[in-house]
N, C-alpha and C positions, 0 to 999 in steps of 0.2 A: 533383633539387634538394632541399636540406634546408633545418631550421630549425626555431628553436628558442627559444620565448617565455622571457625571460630576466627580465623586470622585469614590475609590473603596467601599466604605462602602455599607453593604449590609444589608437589616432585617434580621430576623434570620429565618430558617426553620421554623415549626412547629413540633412539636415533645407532642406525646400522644392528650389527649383532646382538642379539638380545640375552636368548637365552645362555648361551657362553658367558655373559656377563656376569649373571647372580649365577650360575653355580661357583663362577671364582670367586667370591665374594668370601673376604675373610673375617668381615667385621661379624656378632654375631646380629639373626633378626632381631632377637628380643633381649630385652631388659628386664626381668622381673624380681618383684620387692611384695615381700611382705612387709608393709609401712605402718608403724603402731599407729602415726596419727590419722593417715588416710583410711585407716581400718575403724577406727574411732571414730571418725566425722562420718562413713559409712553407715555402721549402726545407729550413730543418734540420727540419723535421717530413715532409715527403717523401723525404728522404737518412734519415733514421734507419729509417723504412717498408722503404722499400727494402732497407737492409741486412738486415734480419730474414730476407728471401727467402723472402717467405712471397703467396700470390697475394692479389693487394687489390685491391678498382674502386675504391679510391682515388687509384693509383699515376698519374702522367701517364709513367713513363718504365721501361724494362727497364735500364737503365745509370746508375749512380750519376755526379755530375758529376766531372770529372776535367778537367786543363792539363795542358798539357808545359809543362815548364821550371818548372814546381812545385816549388818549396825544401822544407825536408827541415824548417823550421822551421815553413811555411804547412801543409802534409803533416799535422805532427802538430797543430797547432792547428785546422786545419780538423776531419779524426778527432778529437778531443776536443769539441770543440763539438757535435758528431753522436753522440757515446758520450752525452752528456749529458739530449739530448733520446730516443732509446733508453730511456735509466732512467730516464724521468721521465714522458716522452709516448707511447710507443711504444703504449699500450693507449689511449689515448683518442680520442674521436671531437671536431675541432674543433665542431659544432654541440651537441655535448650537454653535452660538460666544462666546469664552471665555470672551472678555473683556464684550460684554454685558451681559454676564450673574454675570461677578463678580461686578461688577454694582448694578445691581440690588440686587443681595442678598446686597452689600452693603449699599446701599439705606435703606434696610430692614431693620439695626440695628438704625436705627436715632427714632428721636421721632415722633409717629405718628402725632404730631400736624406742622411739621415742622419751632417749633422756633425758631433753629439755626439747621446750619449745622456740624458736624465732617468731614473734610475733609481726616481721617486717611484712606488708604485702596483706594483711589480717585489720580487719576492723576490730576494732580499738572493744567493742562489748564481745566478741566472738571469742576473742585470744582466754579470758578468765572462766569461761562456760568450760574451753578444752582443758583447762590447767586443772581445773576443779576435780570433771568430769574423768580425767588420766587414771588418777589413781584405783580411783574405783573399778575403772574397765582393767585397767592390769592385775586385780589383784581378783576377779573372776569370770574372768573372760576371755582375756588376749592369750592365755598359753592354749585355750583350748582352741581358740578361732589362728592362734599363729600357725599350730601343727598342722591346724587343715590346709590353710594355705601353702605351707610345704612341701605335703603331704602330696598338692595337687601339682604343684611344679616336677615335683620327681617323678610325678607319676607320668610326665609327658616328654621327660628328658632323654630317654632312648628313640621315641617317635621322632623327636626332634631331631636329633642329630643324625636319623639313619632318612628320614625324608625332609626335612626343613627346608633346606637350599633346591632339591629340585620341585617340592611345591611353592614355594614364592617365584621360583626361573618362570616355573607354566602360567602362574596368575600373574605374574609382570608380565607377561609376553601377549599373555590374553588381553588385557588391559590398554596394552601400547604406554608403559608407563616405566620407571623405575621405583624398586622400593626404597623410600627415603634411605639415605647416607648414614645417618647415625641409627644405632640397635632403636627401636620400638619400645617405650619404656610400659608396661605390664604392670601397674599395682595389681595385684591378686589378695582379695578380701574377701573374709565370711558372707557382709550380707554386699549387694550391691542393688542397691532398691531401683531401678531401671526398668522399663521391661525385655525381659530377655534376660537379665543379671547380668549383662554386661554390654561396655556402649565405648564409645571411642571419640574424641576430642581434638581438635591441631592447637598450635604443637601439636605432633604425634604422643597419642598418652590414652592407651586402655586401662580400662577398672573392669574388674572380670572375680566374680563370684567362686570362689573355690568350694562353698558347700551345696550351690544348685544342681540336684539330680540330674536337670537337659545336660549340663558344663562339665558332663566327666568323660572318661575313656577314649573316644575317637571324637564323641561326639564335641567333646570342649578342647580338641584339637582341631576340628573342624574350624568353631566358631570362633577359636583365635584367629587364624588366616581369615576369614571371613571381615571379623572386625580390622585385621592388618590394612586390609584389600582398601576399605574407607578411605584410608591415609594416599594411595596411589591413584582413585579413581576421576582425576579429572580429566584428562582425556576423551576417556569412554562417557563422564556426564553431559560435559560440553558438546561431544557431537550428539550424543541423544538429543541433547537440547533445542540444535540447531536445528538438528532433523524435524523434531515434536513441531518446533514453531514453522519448519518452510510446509510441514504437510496440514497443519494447522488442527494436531491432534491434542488432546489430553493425556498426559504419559505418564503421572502423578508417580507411582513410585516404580516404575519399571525400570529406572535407574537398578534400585537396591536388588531390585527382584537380580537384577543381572548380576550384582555381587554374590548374592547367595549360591544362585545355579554355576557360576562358574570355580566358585570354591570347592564344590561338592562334585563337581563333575571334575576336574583334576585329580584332587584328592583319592577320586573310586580309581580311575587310570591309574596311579602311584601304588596302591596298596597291594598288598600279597593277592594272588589269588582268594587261598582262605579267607582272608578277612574281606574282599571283595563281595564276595557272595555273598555274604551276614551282613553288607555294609546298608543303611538307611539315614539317608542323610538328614539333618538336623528339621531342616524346613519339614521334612514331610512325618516326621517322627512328632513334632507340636503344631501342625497345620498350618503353617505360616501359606502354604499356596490355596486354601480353601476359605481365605477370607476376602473379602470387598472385592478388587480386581484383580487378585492376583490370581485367579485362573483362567486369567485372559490372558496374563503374561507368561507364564506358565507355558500357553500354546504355542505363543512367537519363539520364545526359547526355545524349548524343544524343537521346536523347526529351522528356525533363523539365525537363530545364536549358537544352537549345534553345530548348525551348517559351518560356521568360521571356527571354531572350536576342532573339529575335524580336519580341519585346512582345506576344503570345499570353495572356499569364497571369501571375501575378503572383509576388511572390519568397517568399511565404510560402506559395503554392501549390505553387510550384517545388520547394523544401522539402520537404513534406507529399510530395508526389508520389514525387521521388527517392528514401525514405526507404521508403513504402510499396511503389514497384515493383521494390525490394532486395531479391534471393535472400535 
């Protein structure tokens, strides 16, 4: 999972009772949209990838999309739309590129059904590639990429509702932070060419893959709260920070590592027994902790970060700790 502080707006501390706080919490966490045009501007960034043929953990797919009975008019207009994004996007990463990212959240204010466009906030050659490109995706493609996306909200709407408010209480609480005030807006899209298939932005705004194998069942509940967690974690960066620079360590991504491990270690506490025992959390199901450093981080956590997790010790010790018992 990626991400990428985009604005300076920040949640707010926490200050007195925490976890009473988000269980009262009426507003809901999330906002999810299946967005034709966010879902559109998704794919033509994973069809132009793809075309390059070049190997990417971005890709969700080896086969570009393709219809029979495809017109020779849809043909060239579809290729053109995908030639476009090619010259323009093919080198950039959604989570770190300004122009992609302001894109997409722009995309994000249109009407989910995609029946006209606002070109307000859209450069002036981009607006006619999508208007072109529209028809064509809706007439083979978006009913079958809308279902999945539906298909994947429903499929997480009873988890939600029966655990939602007391796992965001435990990850606010872990964090020292508040979950932002307004619902978390969720586009959920077919492809989401990212690595991870899904990544998170401020404004608060996830793009999250609803047809990626890792992003189903518990596991793409997991990685919702995971990606949520982005949006709250300054707090917990900022002292890492402080800590990395007064011991005079390299701490490169042990920030994120901390988001992972604490989503998944909540999450196992929360679940049924049953499902407890079967439960294998995201990181260690695609190796996320067996690459570069993170099975150095990996060892602080389970020791140091446990330890305040637990209620053992406290989160500035937590801190101080992992910071210090760093290779």
């Amino acid at each position: 999972m990626t991400f990428l502080l985009v604005t300076p707006a920040r949640a707010l501390p926490i200050q007195g009772p925490r976890r009473s706080l988000a269980l009262d919490r009426t507003v809901p966490l999330f906002q999810f949209h299946s967005d034709f045009w966010v879902n559109l501007h998704q794919v033509l960034l994973h069809e132009a990838l793809l075309r390059a043929a070049k190997a990417d953990r971005r890709l969700q797919s080896t086969d570009l999309l393709s219809a029979t009975q495809m017109s020779k008019r849809d043909e060239a207009d579809w290729n053109a739309a995908i030639d476009f994004y090619a010259a323009h996007f093919e080198t950039g990463r959604e989570v770190f590129d300004h122009d992609l990212i302001r894109i997409n959240d722009e995309l994000a204010e249109q009407q989910d059904d995609g029946t006209r466009l606002d070109g307000t906030g859209l450069s002036s050659d981009l607006v006619p590639v999508l208007q072109t490109a529209a028809p064509v995706y809706r007439k083979y493609w978006w009913p079958t990429h809308n279902q999945s996306n539906q298909n994947w909200i429903t499929s997480q709407s009873s988890r939600l509702r029966d655990l939602g408010l007391k796992l965001s209480a435990a990850i606010t609480e872990d964090l020292q932070q508040h979950w932002p005030v307004a619902p978390i807006r969720v586009d959920i899209c077919f492809y989401v060419p990212e690595i991870g298939h899904a990544y998170t932005t401020l404004p608060p705004h996830t793009t999250f893959s609803s047809s990626a194998p890792t992003l189903q069942g518990l596991s793409g509940f997991e990685v919702l709260f995971h990606e949520a967690s982005h949006t709250f974690a300054d707090t917990m960066t900022d002292a890492l920070s402080a800590q990395c620079g007064a011991q005079k360590k390299e701490c490169r991504d042990l920030w994120h590592a901390v988001l992972f491990y604490t989503s998944e270690v909540e999450l196992r506490r929360l679940l049924p027994e049953t499902e407890r025992a079967a439960f294998t959390p995201y990181a260690d199901q695609n190796g996320v902790y067996t690459r570069g450093d993170w099975p150095k981080y990996r060892r602080v956590l389970e020791t140091d970060w446990q330890a305040y997790l637990d209620g053992k010790t406290s989160f500035q010790t937590a801190i101080h700790e992992m910071v210090a018992h760093l290779p």
